[in-house]
mmCIF entry with sequence, helices, sheets and N, C-alpha, C, O atoms, coordinates in Angstrom:
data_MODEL
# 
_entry.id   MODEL 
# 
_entity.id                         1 
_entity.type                       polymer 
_entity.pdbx_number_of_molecules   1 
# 
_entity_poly.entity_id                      1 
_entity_poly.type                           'polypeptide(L)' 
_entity_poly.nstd_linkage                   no 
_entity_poly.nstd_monomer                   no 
_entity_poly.pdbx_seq_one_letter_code       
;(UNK)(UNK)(UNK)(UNK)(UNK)(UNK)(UNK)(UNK)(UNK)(UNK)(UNK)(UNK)(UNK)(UNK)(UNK)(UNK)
(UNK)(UNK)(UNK)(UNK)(UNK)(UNK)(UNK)(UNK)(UNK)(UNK)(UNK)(UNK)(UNK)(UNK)(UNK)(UNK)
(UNK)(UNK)(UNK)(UNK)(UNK)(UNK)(UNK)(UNK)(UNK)(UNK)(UNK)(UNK)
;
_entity_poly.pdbx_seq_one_letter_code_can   XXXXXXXXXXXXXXXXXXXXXXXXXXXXXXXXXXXXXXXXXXXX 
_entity_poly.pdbx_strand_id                 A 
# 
loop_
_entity_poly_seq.entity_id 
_entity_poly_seq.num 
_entity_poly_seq.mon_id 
_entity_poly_seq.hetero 
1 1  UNK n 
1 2  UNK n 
1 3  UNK n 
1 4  UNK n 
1 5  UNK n 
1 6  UNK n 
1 7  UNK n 
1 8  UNK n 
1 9  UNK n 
1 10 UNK n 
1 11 UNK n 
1 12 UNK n 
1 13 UNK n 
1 14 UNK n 
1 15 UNK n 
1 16 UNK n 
1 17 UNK n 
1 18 UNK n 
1 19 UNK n 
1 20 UNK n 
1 21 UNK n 
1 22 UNK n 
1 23 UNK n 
1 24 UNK n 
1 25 UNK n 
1 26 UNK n 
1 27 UNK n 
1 28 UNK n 
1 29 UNK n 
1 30 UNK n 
1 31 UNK n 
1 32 UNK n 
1 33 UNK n 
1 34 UNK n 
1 35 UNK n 
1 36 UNK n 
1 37 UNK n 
1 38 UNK n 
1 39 UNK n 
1 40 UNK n 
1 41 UNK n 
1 42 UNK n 
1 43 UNK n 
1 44 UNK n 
# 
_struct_asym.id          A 
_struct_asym.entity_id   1 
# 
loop_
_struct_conf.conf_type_id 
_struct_conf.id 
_struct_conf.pdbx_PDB_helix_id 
_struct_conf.beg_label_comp_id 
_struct_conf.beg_label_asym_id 
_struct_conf.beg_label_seq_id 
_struct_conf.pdbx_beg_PDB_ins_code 
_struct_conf.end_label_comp_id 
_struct_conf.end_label_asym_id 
_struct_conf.end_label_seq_id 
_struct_conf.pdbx_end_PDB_ins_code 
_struct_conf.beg_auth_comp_id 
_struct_conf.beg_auth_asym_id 
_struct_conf.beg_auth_seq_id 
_struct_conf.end_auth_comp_id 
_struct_conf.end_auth_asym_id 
_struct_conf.end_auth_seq_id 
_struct_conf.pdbx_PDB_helix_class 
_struct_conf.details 
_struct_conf.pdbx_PDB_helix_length 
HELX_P HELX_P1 AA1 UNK A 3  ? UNK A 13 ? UNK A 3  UNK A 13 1 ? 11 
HELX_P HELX_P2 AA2 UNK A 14 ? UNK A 16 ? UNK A 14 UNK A 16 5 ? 3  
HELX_P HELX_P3 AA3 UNK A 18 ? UNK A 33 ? UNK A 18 UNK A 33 1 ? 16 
# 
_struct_conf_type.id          HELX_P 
_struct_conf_type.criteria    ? 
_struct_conf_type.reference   ? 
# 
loop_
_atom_site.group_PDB 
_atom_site.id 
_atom_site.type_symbol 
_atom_site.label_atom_id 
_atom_site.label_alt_id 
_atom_site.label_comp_id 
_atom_site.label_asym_id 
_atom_site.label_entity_id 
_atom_site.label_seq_id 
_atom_site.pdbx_PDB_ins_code 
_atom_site.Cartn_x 
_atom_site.Cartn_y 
_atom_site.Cartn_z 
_atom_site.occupancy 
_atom_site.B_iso_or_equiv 
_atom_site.pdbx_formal_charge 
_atom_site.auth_seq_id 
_atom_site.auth_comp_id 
_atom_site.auth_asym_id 
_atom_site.auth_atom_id 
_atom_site.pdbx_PDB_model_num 
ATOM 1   N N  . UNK A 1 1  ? 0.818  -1.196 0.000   1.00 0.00 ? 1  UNK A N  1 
ATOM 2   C CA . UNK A 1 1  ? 0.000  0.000  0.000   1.00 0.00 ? 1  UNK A CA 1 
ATOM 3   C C  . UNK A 1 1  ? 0.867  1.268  0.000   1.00 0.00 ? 1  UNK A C  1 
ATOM 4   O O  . UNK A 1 1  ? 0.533  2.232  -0.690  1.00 0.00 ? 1  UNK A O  1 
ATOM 5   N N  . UNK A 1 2  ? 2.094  1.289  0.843   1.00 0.00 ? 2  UNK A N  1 
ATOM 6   C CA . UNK A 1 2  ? 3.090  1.967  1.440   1.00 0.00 ? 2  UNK A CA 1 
ATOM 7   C C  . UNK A 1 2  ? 3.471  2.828  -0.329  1.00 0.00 ? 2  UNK A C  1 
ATOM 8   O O  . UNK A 1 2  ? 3.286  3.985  -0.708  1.00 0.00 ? 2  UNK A O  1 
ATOM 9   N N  . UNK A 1 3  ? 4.020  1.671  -0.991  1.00 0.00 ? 3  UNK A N  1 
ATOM 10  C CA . UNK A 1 3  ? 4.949  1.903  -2.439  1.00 0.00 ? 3  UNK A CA 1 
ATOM 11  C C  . UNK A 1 3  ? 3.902  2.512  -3.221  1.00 0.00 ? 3  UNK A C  1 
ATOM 12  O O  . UNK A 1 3  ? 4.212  3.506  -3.877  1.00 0.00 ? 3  UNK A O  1 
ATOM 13  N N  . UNK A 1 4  ? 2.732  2.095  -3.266  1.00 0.00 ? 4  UNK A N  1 
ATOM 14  C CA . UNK A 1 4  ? 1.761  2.512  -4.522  1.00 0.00 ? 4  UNK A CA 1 
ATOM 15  C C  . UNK A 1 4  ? 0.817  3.766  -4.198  1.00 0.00 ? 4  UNK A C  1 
ATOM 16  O O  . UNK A 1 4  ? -0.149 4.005  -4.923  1.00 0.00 ? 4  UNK A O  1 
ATOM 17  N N  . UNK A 1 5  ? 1.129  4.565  -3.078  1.00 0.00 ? 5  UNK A N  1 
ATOM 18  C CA . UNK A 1 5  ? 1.017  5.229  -2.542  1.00 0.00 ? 5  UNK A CA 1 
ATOM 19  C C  . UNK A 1 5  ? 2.155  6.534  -3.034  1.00 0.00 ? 5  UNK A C  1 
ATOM 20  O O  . UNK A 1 5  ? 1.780  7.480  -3.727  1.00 0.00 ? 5  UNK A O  1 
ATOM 21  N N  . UNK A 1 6  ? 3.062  6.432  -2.717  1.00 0.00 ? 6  UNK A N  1 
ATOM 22  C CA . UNK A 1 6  ? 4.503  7.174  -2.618  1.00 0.00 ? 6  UNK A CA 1 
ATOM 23  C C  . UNK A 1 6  ? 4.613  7.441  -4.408  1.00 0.00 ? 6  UNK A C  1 
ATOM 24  O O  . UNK A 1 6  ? 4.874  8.546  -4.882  1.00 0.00 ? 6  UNK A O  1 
ATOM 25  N N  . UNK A 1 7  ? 4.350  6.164  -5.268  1.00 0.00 ? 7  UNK A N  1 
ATOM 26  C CA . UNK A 1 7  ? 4.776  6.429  -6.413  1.00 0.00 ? 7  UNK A CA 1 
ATOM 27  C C  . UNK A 1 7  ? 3.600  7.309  -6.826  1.00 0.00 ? 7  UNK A C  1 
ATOM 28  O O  . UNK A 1 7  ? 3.902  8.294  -7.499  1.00 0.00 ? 7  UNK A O  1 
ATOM 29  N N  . UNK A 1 8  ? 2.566  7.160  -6.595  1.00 0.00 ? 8  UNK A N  1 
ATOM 30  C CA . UNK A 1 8  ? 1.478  8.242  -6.952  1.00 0.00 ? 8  UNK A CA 1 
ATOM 31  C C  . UNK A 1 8  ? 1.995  9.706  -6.231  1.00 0.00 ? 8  UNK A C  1 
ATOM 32  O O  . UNK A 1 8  ? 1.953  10.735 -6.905  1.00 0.00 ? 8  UNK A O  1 
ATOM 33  N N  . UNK A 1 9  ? 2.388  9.729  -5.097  1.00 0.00 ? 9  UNK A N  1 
ATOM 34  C CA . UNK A 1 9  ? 3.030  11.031 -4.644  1.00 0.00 ? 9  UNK A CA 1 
ATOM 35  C C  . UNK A 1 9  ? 4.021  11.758 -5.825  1.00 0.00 ? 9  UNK A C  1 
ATOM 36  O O  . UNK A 1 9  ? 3.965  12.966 -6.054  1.00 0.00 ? 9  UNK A O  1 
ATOM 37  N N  . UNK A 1 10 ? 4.968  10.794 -6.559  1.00 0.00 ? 10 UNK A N  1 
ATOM 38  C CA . UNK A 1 10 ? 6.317  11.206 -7.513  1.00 0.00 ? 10 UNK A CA 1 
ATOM 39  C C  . UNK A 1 10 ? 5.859  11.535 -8.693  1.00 0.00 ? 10 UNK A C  1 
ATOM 40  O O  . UNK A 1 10 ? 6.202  12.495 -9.383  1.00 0.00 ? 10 UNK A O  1 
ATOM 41  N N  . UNK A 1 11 ? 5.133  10.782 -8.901  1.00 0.00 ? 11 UNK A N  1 
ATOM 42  C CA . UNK A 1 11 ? 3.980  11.299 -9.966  1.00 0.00 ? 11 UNK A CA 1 
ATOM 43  C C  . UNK A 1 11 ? 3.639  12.059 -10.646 1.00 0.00 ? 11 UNK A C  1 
ATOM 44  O O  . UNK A 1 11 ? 4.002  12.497 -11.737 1.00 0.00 ? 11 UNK A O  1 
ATOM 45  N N  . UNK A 1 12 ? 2.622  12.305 -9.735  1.00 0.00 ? 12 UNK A N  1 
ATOM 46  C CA . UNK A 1 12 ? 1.876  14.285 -9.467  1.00 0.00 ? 12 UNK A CA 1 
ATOM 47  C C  . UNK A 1 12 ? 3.554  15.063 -9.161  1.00 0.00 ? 12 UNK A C  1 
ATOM 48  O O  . UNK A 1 12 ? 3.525  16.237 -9.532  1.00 0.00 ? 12 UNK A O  1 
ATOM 49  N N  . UNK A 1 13 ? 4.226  14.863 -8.881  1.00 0.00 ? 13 UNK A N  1 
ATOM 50  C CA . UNK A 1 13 ? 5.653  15.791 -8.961  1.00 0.00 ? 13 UNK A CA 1 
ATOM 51  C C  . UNK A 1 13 ? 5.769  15.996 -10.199 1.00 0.00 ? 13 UNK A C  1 
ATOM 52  O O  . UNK A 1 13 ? 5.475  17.115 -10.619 1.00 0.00 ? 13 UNK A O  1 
ATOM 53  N N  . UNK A 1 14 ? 6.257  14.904 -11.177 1.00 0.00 ? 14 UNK A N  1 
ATOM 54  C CA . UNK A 1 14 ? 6.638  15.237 -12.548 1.00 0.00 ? 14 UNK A CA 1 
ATOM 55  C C  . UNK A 1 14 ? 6.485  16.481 -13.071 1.00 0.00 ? 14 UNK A C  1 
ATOM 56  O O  . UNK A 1 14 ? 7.550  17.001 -12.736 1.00 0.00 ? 14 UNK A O  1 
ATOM 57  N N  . UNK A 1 15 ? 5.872  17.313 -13.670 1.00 0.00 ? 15 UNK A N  1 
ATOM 58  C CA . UNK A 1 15 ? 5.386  18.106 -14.511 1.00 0.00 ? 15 UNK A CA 1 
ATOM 59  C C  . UNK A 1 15 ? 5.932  19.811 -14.015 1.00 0.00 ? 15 UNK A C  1 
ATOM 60  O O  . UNK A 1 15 ? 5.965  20.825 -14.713 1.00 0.00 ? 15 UNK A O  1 
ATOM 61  N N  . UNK A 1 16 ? 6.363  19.605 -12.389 1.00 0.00 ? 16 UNK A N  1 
ATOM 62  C CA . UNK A 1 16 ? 6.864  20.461 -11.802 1.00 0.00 ? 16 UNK A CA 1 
ATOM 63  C C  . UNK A 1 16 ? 8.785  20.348 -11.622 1.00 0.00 ? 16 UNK A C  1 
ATOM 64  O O  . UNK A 1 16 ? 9.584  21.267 -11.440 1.00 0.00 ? 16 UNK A O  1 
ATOM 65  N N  . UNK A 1 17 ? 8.962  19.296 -11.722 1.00 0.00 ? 17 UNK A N  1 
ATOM 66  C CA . UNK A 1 17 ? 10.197 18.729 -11.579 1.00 0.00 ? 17 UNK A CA 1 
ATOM 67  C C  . UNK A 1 17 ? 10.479 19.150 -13.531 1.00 0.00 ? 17 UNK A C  1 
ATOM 68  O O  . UNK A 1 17 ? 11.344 19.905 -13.977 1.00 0.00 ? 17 UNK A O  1 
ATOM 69  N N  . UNK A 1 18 ? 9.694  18.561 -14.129 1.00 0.00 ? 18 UNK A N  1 
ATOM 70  C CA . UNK A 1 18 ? 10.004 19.131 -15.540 1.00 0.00 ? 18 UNK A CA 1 
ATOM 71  C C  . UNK A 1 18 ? 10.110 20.799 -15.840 1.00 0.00 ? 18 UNK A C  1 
ATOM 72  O O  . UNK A 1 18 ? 11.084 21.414 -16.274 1.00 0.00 ? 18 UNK A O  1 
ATOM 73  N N  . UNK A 1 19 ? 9.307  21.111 -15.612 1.00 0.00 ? 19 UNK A N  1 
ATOM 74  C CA . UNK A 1 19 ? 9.579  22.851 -15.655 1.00 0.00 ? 19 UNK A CA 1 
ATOM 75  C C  . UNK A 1 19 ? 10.812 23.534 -14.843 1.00 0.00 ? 19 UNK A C  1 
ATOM 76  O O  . UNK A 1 19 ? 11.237 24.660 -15.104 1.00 0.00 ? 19 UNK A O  1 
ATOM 77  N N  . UNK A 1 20 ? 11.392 22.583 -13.688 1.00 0.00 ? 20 UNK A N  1 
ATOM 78  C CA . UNK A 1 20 ? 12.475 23.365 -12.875 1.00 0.00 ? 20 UNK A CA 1 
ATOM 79  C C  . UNK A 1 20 ? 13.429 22.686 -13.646 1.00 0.00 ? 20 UNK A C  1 
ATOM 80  O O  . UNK A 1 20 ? 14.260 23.589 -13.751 1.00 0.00 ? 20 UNK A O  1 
ATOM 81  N N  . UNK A 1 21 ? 13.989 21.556 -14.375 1.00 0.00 ? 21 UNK A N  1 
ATOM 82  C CA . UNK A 1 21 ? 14.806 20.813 -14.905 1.00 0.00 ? 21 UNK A CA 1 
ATOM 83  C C  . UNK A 1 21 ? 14.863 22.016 -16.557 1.00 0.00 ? 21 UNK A C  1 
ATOM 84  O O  . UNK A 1 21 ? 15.902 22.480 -17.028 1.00 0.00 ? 21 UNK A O  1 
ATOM 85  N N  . UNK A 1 22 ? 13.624 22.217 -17.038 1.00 0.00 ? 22 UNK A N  1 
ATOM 86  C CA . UNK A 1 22 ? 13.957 23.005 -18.407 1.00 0.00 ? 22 UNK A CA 1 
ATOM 87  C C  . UNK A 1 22 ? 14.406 24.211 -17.770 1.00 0.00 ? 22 UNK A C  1 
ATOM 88  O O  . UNK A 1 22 ? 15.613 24.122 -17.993 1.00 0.00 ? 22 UNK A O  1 
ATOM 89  N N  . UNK A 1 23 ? 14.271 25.143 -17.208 1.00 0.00 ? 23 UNK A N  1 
ATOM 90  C CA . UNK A 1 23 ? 14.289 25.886 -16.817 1.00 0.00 ? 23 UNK A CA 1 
ATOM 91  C C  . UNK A 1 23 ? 15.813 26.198 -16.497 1.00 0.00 ? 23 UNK A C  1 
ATOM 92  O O  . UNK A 1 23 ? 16.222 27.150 -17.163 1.00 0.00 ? 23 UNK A O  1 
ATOM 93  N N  . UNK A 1 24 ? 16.806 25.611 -15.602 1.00 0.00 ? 24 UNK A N  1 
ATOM 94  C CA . UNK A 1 24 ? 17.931 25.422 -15.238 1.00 0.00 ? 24 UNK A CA 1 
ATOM 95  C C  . UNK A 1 24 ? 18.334 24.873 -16.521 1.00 0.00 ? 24 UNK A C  1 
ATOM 96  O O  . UNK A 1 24 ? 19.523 25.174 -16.623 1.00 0.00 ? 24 UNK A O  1 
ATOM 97  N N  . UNK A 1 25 ? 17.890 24.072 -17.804 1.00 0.00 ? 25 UNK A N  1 
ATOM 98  C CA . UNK A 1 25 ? 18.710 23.890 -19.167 1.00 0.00 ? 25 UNK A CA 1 
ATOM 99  C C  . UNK A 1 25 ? 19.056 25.101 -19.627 1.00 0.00 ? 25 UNK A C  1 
ATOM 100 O O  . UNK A 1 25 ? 20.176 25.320 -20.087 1.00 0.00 ? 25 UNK A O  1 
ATOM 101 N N  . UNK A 1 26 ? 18.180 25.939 -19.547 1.00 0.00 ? 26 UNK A N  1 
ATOM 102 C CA . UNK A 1 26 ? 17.686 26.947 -20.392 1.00 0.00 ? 26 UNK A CA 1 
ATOM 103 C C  . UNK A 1 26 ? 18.707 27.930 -19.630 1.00 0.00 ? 26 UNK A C  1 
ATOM 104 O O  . UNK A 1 26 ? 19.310 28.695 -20.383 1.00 0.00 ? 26 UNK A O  1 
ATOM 105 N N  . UNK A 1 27 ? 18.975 28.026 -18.369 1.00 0.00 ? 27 UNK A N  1 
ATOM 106 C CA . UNK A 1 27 ? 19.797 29.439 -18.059 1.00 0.00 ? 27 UNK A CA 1 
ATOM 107 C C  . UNK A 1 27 ? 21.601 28.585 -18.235 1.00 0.00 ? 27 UNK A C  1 
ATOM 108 O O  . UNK A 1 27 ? 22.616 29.262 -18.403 1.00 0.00 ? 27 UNK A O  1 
ATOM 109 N N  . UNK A 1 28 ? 21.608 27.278 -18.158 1.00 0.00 ? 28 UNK A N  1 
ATOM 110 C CA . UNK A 1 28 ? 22.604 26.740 -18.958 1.00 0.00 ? 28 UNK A CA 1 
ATOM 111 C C  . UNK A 1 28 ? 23.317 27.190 -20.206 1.00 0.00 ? 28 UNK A C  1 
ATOM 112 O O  . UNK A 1 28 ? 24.494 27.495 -20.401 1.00 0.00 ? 28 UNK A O  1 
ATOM 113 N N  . UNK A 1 29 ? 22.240 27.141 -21.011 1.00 0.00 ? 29 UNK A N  1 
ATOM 114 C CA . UNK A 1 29 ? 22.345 27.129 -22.188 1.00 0.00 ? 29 UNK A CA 1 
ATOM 115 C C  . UNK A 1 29 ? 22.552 28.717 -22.469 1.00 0.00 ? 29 UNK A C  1 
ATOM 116 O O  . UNK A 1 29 ? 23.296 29.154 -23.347 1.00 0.00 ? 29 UNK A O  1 
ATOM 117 N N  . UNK A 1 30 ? 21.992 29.288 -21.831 1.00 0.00 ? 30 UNK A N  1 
ATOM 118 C CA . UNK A 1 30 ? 22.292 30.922 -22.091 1.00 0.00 ? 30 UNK A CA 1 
ATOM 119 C C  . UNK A 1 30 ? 23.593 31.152 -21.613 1.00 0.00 ? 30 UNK A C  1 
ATOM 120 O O  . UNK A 1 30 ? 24.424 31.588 -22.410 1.00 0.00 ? 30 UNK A O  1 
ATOM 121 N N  . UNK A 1 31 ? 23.931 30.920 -20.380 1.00 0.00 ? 31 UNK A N  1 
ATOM 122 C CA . UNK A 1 31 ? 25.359 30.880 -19.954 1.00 0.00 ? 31 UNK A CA 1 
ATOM 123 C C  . UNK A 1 31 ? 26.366 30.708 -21.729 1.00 0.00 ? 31 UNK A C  1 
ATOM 124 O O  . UNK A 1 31 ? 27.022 31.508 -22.396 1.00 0.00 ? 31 UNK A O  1 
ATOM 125 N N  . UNK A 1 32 ? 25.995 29.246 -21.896 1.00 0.00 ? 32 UNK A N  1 
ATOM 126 C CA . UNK A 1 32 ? 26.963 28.943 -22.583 1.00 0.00 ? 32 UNK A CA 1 
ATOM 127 C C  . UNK A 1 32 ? 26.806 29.794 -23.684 1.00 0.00 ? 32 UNK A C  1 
ATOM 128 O O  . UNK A 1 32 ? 27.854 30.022 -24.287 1.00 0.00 ? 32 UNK A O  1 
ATOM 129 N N  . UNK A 1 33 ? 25.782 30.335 -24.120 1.00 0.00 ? 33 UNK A N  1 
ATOM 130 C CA . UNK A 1 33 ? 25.882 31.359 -25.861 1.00 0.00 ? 33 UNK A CA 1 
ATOM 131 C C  . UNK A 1 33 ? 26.548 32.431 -24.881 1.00 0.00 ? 33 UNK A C  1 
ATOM 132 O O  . UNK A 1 33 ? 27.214 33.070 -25.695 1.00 0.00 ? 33 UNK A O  1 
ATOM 133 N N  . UNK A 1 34 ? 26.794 33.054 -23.579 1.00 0.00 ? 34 UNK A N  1 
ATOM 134 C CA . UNK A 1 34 ? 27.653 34.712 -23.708 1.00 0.00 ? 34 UNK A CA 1 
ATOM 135 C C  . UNK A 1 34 ? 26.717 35.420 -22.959 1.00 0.00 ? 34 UNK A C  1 
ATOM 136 O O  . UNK A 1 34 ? 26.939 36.629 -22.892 1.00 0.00 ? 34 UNK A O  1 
ATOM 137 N N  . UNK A 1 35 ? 25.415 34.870 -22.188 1.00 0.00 ? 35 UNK A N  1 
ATOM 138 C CA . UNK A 1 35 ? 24.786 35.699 -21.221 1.00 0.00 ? 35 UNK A CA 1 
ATOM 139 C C  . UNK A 1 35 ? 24.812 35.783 -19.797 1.00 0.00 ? 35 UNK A C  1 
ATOM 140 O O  . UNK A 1 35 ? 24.841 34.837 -19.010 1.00 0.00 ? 35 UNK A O  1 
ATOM 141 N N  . UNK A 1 36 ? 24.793 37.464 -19.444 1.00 0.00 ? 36 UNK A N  1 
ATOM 142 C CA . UNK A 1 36 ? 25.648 37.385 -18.056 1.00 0.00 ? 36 UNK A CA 1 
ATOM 143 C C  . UNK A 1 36 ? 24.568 37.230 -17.039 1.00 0.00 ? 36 UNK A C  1 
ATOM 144 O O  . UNK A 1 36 ? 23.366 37.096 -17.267 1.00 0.00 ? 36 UNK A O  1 
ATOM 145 N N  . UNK A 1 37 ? 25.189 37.269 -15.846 1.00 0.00 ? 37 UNK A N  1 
ATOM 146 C CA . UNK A 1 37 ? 24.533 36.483 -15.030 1.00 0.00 ? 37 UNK A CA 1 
ATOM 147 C C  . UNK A 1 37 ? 24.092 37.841 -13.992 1.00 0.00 ? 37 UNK A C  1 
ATOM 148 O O  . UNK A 1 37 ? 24.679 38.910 -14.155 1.00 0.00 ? 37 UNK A O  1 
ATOM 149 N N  . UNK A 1 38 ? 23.253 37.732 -13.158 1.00 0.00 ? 38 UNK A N  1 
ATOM 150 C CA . UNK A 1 38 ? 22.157 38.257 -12.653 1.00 0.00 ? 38 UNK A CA 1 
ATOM 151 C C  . UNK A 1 38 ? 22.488 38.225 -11.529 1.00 0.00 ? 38 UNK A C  1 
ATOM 152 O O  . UNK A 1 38 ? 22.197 37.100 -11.122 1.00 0.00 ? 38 UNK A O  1 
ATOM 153 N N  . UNK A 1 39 ? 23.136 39.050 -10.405 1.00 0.00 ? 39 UNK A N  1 
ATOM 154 C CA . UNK A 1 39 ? 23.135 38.328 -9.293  1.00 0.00 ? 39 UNK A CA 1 
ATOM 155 C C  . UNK A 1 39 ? 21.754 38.790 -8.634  1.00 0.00 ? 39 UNK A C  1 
ATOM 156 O O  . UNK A 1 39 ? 20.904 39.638 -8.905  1.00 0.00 ? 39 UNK A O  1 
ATOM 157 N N  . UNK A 1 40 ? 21.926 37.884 -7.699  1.00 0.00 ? 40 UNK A N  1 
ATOM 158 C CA . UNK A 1 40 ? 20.632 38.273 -6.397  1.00 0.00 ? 40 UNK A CA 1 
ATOM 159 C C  . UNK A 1 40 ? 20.833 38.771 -5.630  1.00 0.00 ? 40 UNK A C  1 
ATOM 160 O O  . UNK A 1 40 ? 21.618 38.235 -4.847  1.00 0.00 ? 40 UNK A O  1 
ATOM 161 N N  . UNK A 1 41 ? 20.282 40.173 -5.265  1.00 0.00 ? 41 UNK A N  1 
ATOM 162 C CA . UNK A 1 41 ? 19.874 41.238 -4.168  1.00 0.00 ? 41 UNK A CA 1 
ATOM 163 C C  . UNK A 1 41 ? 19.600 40.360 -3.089  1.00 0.00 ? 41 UNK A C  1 
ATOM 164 O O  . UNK A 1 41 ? 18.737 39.516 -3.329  1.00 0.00 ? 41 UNK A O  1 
ATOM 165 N N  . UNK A 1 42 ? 20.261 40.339 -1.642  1.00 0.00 ? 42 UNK A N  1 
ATOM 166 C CA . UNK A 1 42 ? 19.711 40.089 -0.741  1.00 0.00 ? 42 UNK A CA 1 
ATOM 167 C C  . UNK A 1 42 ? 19.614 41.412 0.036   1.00 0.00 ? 42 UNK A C  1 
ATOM 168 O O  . UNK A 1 42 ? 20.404 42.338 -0.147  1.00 0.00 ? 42 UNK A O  1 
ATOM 169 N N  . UNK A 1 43 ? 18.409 41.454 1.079   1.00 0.00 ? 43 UNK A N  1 
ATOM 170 C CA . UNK A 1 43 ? 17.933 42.520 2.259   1.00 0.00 ? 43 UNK A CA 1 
ATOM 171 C C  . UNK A 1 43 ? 19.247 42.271 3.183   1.00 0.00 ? 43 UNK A C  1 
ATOM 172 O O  . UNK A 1 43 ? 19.669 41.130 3.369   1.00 0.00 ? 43 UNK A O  1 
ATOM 173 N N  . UNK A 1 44 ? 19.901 43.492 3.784   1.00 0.00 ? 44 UNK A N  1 
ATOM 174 C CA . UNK A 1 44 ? 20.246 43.183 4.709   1.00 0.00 ? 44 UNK A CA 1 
ATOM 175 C C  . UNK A 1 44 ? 19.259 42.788 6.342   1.00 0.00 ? 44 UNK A C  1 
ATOM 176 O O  . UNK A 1 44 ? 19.860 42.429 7.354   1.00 0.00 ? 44 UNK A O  1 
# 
C-alpha cells in the first residue's frame, strides 16, 4: 500500500520537476551562448 502510494506522490511531482529541470537547461544554455549572469539582491 506503502509503495503505490509514494509512487502516486512522484507522480503528481513530474510536470513540476520538468519545468524546474527546463528551466535550469535553459539558463545553462544561455550561460553557454555569452549571457551574463544576474546576481541576487539580498535585504540586509
Amino acid at each position: 500500500m506503502k509503495a503505490a502510494y509514494r509512487r502516486d506522490r512522484w507522480a503528481s511531482l513530474l510536470p513540476e520537476r520538468r519545468r524546474m529541470m527546463q528551466a535550469w537547461a535553459d539558463y545553462l544554455d544561455g550561460l553557454k551562448a555569452g549571457d551574463s549572469v544576474v546576481p541576487i539582491k539580498r535585504k540586509a
